[in-house]
C-alpha positions in Angstrom: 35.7 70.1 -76.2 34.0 66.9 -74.9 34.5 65.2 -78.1 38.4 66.0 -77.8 38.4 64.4 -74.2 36.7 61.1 -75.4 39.6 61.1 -78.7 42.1 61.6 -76.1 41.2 58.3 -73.6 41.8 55.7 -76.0 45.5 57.0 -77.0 46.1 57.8 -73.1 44.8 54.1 -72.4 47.3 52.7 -75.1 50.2 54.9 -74.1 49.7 53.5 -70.2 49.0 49.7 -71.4 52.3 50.2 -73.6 54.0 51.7 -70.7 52.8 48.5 -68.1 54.2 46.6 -71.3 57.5 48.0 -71.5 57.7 47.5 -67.6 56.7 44.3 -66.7 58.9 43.3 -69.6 62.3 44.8 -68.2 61.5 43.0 -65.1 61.0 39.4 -66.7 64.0 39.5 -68.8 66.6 40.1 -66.4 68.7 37.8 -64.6 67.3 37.3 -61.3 63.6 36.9 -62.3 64.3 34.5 -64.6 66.5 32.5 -61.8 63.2 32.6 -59.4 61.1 31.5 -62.3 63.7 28.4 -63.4 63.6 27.4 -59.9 59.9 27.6 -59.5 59.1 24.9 -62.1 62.5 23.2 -61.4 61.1 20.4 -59.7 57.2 21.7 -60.4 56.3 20.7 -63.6 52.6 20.5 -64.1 52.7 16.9 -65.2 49.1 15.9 -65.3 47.9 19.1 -66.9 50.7 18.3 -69.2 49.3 14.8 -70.1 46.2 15.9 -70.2 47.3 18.0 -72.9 49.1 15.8 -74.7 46.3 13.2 -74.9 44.4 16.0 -76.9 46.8 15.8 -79.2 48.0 13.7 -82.6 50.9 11.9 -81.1 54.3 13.1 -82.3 52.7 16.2 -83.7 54.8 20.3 -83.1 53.9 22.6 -80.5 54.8 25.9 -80.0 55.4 27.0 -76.5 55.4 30.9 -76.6 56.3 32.4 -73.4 58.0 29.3 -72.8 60.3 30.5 -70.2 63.5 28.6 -69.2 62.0 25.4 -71.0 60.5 23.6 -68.5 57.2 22.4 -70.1 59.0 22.7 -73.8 61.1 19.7 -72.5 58.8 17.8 -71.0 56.2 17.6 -74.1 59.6 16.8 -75.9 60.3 13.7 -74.1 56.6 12.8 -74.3 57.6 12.6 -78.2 56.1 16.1 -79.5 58.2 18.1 -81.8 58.4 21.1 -79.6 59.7 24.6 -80.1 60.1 27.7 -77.3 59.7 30.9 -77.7 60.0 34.0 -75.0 60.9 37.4 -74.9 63.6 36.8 -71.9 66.9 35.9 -73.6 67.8 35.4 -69.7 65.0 32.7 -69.6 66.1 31.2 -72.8 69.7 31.2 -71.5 68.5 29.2 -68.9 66.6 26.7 -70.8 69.7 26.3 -73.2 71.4 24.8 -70.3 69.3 23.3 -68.4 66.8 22.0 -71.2 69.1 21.6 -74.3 67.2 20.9 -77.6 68.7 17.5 -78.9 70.4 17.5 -82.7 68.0 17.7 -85.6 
């Protein structure tokens, strides 16, 4: 019976991770959090980290930003010359960063 105990705790572990998942999700994707978070790094933007970063890098080179949020640092590496694409799981933050941070023409 033990042995059925110790089976059990890894799917019971998954099953709550999946559930904190699923949660913290609903909350990040709707309209007001992604407001706080746009106005957060509004006028915030990590800029020396950002540098930092991109002196690491081969100058004009692509970065993915996933969990990129309302665009914020996607934009900045842009104008720094970086071909930069955004990814996140809130369409409200991506809504955001549409108009606020629009992606110029290809």
């Amino acid at each position: 019976m033990n042995d059925k105990v110790s089976e059990s705790e890894p799917l019971a572990a998954k099953m709550f991770e999946m559930e904190a998942y699923r949660r913290t999700i609903a909350v990040y994707s709707t309209r007001q959090f992604a407001d706080i978070y746009f106005a957060k790094w509004a006028n915030a933007i990590p800029q020396k980290q950002l540098d930092d970063f991109a002196s690491r890098l081969v100058p004009g080179c692509s970065i993915l930003d996933a969990g990129c949020g309302p665009g914020h640092h996607t934009a900045y590496l842009q104008r720094l010359g970086f071909n930069t694409v955004g990814i996140d799981l809130s369409e409200e933050a991506l809504r955001l960063g549409t108009i606020h941070n629009p992606c110029p023409a290809s």
